[in-house]
C-alpha positions in Angstrom: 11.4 12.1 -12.0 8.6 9.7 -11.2 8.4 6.0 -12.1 5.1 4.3 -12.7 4.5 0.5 -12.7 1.0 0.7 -13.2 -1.7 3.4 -13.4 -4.1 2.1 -11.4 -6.9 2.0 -14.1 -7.9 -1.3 -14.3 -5.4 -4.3 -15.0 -3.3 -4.4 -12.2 -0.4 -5.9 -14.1 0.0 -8.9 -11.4 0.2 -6.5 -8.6 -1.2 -7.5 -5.6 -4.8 -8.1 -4.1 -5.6 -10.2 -1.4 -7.8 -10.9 1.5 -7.6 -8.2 4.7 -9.0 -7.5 8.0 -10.1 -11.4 8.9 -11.7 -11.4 5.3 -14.6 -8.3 5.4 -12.1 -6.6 3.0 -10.3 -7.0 -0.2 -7.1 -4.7 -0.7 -6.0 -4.3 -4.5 -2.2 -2.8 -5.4 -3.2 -0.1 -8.2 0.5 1.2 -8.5 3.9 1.7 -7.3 5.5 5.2 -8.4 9.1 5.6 -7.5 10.2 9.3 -6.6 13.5 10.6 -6.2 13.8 10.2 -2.3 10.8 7.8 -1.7 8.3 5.3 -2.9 4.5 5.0 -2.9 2.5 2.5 -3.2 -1.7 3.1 -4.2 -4.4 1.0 -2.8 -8.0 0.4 -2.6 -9.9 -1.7 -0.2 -13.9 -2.8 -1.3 -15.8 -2.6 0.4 -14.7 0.8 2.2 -13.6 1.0 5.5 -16.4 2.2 7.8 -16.9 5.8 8.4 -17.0 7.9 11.3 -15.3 6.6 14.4 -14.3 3.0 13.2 -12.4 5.1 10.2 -10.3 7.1 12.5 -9.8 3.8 14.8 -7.6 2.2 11.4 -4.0 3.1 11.1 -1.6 1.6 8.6 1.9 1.1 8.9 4.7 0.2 6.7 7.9 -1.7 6.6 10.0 -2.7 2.9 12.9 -3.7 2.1 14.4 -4.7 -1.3 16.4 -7.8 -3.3 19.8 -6.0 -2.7 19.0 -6.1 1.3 18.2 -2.2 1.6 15.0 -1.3 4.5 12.8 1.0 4.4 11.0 2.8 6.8 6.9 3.9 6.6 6.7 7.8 5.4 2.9 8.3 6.1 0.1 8.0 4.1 -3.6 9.2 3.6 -6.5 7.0 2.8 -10.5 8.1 2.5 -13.8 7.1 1.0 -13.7 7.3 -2.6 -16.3 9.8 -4.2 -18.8 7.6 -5.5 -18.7 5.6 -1.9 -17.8 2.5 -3.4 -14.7 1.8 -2.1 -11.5 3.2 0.0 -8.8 4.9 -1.8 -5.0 5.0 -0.2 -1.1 5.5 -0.4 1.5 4.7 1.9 5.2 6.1 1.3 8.3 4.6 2.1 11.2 6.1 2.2 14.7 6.1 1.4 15.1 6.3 -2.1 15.1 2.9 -3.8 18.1 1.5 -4.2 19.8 1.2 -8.2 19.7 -2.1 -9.2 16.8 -3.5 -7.0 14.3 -5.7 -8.6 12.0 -6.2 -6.3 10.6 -4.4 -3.0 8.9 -7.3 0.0 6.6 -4.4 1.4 4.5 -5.9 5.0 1.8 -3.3 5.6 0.3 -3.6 8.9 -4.0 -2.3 9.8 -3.7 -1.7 13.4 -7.2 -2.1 14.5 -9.2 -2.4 18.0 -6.2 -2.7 19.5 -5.1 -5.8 16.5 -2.5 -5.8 14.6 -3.4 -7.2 10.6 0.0 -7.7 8.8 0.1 -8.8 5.0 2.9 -9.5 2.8 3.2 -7.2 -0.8 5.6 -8.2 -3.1 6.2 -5.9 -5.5 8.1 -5.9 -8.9 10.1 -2.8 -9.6 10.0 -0.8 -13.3 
């Protein structure tokens, strides 16, 4: 069973949006679902990332850990244009499981880029 913190359709219910990629982009948290053996957090970035080589060029990478002191390690993830071209839709997975009793997961994504690194700080309330 799946656990939903927000569905990503407007209000982001204080999750995150900040400032990425020396300020050209804006990333938005849309949700956090929490699955059995992993969790996934849902992103876009506006304006999108560019297409064609520069796309391919972007990797993401994730690292987590929670308020009881449990890591987690990056899963994989898939991100792409969204249909209308507006903006760049995402998820990254962490796994393991959450942990019973956390509160909070202190995600740190990471855009490798041109040979950069781009880390940012997520904090995320858990359902």
């Amino acid at each position: 069973m799946s656990k939903v913190t927000n569905s990503g359709t407007g209000d982001t219910n204080g999750l995150p949006e900040l400032s990425i990629l020396d300020g050209r982009h804006r990333l938005a948290v849309r949700g956090l679902t929490i699955h059995q053996d992993s969790f996934s957090i849902r992103y876009t970035i506006t304006p999108p990332l560019s297409g064609g080589d520069d796309e391919a060029s972007i990797l993401l990478f994730l690292e987590a850990g929670d308020d009881l002191g449990r890591t987690y390690s990056d899963w994989g993830g898939a991100f792409g244009r969204s249909p209308d071209g507006t903006h760049t839709d995402g998820s990254i997975t962490g796994q393991p499981a959450v942990a019973a009793g956390a509160g909070a997961i202190r995600a740190r994504i990471t855009f490798l880029s041109g040979g950069e690194e781009f880390p940012y700080a997520l904090p995320l309330p858990l359902p």
